[in-house]
N, CA, C and O of each residue as an XYZ file, in Angstrom:
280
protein
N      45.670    -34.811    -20.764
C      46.621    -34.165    -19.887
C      47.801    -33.678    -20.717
O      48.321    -34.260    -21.669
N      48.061    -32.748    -20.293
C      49.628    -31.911    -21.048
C      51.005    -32.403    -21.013
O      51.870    -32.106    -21.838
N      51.201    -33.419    -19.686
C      52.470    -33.907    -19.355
C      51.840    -35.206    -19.976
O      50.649    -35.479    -20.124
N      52.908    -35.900    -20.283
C      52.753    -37.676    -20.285
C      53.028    -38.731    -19.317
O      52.459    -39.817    -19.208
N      54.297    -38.090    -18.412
C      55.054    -38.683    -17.280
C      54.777    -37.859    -16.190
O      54.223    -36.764    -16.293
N      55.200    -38.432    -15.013
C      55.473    -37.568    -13.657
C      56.763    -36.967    -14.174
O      56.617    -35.786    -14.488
N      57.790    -37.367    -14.324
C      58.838    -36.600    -14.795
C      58.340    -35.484    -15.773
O      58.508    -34.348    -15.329
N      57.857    -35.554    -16.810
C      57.635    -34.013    -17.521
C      57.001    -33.394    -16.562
O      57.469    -32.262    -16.442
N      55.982    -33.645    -15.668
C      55.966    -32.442    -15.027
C      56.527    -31.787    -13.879
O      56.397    -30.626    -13.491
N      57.383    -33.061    -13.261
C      58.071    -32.265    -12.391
C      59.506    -30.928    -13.284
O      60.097    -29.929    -12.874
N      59.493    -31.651    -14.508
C      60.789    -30.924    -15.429
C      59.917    -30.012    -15.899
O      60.661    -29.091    -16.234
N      58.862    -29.697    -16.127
C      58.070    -29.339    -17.090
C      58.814    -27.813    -18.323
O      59.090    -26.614    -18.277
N      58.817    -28.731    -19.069
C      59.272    -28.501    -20.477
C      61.073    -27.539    -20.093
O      61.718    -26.965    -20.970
N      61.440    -27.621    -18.793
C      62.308    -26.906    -18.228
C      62.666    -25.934    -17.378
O      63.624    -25.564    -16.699
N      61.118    -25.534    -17.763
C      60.965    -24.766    -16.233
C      60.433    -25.887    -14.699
O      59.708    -25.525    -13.773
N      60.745    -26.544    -14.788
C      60.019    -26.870    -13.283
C      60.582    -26.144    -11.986
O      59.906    -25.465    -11.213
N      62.134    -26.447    -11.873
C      62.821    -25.539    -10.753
C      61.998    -24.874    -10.807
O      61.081    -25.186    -10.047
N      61.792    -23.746    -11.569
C      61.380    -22.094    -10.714
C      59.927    -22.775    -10.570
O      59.618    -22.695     -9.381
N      58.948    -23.391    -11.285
C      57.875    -23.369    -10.690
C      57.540    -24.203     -9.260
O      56.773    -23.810     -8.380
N      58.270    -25.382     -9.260
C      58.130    -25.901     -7.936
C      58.576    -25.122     -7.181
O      58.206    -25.445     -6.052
N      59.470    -23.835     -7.149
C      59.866    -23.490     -5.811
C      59.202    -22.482     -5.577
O      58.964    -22.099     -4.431
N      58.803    -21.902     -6.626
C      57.744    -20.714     -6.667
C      56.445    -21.455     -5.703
O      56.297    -21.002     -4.568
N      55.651    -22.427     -6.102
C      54.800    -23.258     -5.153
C      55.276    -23.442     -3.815
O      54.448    -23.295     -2.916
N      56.540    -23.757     -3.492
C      57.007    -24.143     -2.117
C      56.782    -23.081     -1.946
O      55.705    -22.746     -1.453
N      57.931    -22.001     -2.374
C      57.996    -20.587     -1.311
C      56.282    -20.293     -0.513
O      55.919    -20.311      0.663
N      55.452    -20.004     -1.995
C      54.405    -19.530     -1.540
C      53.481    -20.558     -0.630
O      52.613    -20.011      0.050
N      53.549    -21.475     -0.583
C      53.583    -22.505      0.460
C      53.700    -22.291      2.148
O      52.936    -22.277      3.114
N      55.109    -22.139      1.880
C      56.031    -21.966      3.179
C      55.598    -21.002      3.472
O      55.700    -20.946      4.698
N      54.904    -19.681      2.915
C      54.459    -18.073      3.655
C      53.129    -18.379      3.826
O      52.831    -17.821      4.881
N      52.020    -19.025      3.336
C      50.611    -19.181      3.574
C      51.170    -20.098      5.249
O      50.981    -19.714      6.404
N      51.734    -21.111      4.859
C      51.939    -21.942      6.380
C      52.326    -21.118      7.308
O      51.773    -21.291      8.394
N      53.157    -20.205      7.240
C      53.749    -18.843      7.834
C      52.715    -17.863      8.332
O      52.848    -17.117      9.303
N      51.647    -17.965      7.523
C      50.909    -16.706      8.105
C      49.411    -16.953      8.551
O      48.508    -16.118      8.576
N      49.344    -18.516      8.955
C      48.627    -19.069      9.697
C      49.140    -19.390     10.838
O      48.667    -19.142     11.947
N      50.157    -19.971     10.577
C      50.932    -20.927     12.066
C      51.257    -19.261     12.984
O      51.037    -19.231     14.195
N      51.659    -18.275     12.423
C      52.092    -17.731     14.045
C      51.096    -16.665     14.596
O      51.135    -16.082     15.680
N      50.517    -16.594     13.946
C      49.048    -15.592     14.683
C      48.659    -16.514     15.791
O      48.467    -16.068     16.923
N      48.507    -18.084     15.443
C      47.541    -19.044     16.394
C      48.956    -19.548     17.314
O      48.681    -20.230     18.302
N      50.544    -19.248     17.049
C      51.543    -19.936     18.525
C      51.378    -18.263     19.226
O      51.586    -18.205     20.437
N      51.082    -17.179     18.640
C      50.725    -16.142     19.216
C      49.768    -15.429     20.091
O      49.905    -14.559     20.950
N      48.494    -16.237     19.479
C      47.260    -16.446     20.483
C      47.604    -17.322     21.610
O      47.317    -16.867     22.718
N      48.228    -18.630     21.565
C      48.163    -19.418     22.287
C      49.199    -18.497     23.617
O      49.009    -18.414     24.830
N      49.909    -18.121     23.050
C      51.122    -17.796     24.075
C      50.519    -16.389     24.892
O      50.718    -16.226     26.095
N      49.719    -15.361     24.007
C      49.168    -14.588     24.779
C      47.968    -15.187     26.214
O      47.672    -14.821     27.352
N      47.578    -16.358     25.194
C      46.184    -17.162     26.310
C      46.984    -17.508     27.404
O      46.432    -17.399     28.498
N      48.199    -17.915     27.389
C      48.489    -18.779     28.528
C      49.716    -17.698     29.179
O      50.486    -18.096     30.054
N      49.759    -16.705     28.789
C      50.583    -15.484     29.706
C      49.319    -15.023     30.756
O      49.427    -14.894     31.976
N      47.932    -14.785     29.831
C      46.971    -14.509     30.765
C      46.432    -14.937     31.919
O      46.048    -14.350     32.930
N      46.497    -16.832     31.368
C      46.297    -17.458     32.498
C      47.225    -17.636     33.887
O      46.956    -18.318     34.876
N      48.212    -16.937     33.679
C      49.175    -17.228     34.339
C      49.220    -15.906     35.374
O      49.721    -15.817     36.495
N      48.571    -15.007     34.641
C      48.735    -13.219     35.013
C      47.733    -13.745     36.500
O      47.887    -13.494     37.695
N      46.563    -14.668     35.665
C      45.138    -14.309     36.479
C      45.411    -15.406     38.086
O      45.020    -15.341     39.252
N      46.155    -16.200     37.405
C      46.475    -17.315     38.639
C      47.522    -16.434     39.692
O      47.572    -16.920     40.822
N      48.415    -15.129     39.456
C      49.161    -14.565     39.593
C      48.487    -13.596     40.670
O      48.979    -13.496     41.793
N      47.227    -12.813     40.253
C      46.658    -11.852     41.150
C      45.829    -12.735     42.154
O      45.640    -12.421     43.329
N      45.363    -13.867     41.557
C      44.157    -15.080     42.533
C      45.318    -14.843     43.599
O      45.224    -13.775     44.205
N      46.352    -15.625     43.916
C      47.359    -16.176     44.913
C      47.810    -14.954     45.694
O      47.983    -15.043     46.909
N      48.030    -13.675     44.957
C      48.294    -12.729     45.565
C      47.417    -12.140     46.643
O      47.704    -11.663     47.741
N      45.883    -12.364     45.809
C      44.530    -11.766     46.553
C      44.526    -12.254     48.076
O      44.466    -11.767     49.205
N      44.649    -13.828     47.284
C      44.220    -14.639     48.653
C      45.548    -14.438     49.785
O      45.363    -14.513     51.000
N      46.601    -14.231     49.302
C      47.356    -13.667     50.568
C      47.653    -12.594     51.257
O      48.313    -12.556     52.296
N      46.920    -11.258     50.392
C      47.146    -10.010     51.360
C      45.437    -10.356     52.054
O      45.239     -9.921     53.188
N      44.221    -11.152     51.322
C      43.177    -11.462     52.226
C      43.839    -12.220     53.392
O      43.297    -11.929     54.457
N      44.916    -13.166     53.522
C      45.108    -14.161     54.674
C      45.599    -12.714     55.493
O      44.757    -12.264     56.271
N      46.720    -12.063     55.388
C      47.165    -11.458     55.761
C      46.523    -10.160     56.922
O      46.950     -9.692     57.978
N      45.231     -9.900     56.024
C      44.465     -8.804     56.487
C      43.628     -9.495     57.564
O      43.366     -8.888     58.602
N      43.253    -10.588     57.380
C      42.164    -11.555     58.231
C      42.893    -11.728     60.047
O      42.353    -11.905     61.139
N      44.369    -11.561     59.598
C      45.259    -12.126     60.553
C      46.259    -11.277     61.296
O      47.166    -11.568     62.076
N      45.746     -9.967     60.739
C      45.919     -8.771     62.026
C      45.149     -8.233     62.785
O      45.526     -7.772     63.863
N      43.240     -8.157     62.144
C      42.560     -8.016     62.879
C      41.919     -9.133     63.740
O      41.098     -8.846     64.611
């Protein structure tokens, strides 16, 4: 192995800052560009379900409605 310690490689030879954060950043954007497509799906799924429960309740009351003039 190239390091000897956990410390050399978190320091590694002096660069570590930029490389650990270089890892985080690109980290933090892969987590980024998974996580909001799928709180985006989810939120479109459950606007839908809400659309469809929306016209059901409506249906069934211009049906009560229509049933209950003739």
């Amino acid at each position: 192995m190239y390091f000897q310690t956990w410390a050399a490689v978190w320091q590694m030879d002096g660069h570590g800052p930029y490389v650990w954060g270089a890892y985080s950043l690109t980290l933090l954007v892969i987590i980024a560009l998974v996580a909001i497509p799928l709180v985006r799906a989810r939120n479109l799924t459950q606007e839908i379900r809400n659309d469809e429960r929306r016209r059901a309740v409506a249906a069934e009351a211009s049906g009560e409605n229509h049933a209950s003039k003739t």
